[in-house]
N, C-alpha and C positions, 0 to 999 in steps of 0.2 A: 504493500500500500504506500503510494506517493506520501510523500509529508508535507502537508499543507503550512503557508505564510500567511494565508489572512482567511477568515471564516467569518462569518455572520448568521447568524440562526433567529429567524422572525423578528428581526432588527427594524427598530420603527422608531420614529421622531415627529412627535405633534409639538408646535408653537402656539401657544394661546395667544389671541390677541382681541380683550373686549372678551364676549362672550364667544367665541368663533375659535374655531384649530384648524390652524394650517398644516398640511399633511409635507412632512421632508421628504421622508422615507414611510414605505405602510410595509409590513412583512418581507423581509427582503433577507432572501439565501444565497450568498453567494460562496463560492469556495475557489478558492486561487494558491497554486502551487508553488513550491517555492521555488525561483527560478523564473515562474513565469512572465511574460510582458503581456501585459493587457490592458483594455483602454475601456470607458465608463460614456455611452452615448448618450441624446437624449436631448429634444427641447427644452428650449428655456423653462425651467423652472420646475423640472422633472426629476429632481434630487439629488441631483450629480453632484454637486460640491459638497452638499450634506451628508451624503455616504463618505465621502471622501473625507469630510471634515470627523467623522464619528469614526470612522475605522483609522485616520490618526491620534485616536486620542485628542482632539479641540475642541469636541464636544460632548456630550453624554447623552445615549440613549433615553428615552417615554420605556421604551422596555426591549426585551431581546437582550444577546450578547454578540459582543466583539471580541472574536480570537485570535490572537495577533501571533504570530510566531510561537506558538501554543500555551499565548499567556492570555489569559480571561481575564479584557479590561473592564469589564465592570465588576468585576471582583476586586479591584484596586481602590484603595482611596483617594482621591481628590490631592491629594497633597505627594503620592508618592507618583503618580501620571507622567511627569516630568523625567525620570528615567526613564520610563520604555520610551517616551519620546525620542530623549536625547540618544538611548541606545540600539533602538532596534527601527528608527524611521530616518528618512532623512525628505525631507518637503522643498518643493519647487514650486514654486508661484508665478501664473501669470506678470506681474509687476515687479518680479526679482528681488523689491527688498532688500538691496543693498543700503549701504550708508556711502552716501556720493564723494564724502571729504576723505573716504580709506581707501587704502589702495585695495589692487584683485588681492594678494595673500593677504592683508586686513582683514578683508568683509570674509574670507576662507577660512580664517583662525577664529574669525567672532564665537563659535558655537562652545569652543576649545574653552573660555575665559573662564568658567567655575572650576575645571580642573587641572589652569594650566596648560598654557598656549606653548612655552617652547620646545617641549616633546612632539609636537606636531607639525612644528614646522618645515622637518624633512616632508612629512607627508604632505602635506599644506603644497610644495615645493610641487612634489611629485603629481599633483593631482593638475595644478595650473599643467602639468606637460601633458596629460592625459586628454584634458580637454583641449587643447591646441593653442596653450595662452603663454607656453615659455619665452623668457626673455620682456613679459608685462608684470612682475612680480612688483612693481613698486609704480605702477602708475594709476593714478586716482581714478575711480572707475566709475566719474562722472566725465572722464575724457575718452571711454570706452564706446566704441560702437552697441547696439542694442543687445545682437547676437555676441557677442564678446560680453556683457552685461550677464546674457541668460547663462554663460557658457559660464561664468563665476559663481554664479547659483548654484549651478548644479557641482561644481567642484567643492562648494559649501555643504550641499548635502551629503557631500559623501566624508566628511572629513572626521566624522566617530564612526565609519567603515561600519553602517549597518545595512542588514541585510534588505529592509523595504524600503522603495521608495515610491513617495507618492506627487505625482503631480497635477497641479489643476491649471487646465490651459497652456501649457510651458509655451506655445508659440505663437498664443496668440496676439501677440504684441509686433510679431514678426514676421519680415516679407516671407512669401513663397519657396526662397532657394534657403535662408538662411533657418527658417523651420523647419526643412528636407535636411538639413544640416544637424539641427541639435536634436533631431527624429533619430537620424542616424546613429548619434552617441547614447542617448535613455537606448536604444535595441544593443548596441554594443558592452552599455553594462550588465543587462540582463543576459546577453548570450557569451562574452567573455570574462566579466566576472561574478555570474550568478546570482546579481540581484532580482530581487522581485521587483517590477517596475508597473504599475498600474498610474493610467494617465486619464484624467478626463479632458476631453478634446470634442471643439464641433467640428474638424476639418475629419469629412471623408477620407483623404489622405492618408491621415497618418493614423486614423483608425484600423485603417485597411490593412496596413504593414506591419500590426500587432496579430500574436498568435488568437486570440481571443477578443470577442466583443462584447461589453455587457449594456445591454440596451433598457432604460429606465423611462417610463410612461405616468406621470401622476403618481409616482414615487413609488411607484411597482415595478419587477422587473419583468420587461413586455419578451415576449415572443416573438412579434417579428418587427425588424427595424423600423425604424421611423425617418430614415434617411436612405436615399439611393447610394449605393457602395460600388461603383461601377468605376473609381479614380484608382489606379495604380502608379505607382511613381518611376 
């Protein structure tokens, strides 16, 4: 039996607002292998970030669980959350979330600060090279191109070496060639260093290029797509 990275069992999130509950997620099974690359579809407002936002640990389930690399996060306290974060997730954001006045190995060490940055900075080193950023180690990375921007995010998520990572939208900020680009790297971590990579993404594209597609309707997950899949790169 495969050993599962991420699992969810009748996993659901209502918002009250007034007398009324907005529906995130309603029952929602998913199970994703460790290793695998896969991406999260779905019209606006069909729970995608919300799933994504609960199975990182940013938010807390209405009810159901989250099993994170065979750790049951709602078994966890509120206060102890922040280790599996820090340890077993690494997050990529549409908007990068840099700090504009640090340099790329700055904003790459930031995560590093409660345990002590300068054990990491060989690694720090080695990840700017990974990603294709050697020899920018010291330049402010509000002088960075966009795709150069995202390309430090993601060297940021990887710098406590854990094994998921989650992203929401990584390219949507970005032209057509240069999100074919850091498409390429999220699939080269999960096929050359075994990360688990789960992406929520609207471009047909780079859904398409993941081994799996999970397709989300009203905050269920639908059976058949909601989007034509007919773009290959």
């Amino acid at each position: 039996m495969e050993e599962l990275a991420i699992s969810t069992q009748n996993l659901r999130k209502f918002y009250k607002r007034g007398e009324v509950f907005d529906v995130g997620v309603d029952s929602v099974d998913i199970s994703v292998k460790k290793g695998e690359f896969t991406s999260v579809m779905g019209p606006s407002g069909s729970g995608k970030t919300t799933l994504l936002n609960l199975i990182g640990a940013l938010d807390k389930p209405t009810d159901g669980k989250v099993i994170l690399d065979g750790i049951d996060l709602t078994a966890i306290p509120e206060r102890k959350l922040y280790k599996v974060r820090r340890d077993k997730l690494g997050f990529i954001f549409q908007s990068f979330y840099l700090v504009p006045t640090m340099t790329a190995l700055e904003n790459i060490l930031l995560p590093t600060l409660p345990v002590g940055k300068k054990k990491f900075r060989e690694r720090a080193e080695h990840l700017l090279k990974l990603v294709g950023l050697e020899g920018l180690e010291t330049k402010k990375v509000n002088f960075l191109s966009s795709g150069q921007q995202q390309r430090v995010a993601i060297a940021r998520s990887l710098i406590m070496n854990p094994p998921i990572i989650l992203a929401d939208e990584p390219t949507g900020n970005l032209d057509s060639q240069t999100g074919s680009e850091i498409f390429h790297l999220l699939r080269d971590l999960s096929k050359k260093e075994g990360k688990t990579v789960m992406i929520v993404t609207h471009d047909t594209r780079i859904a398409k290029g993941t081994e799996r597609i999970i397709f989300l309707k009203d905050g269920r997950i639908s059976e058949k797509p909601s989007v034509e899949l007919n773009i290959t790169f």
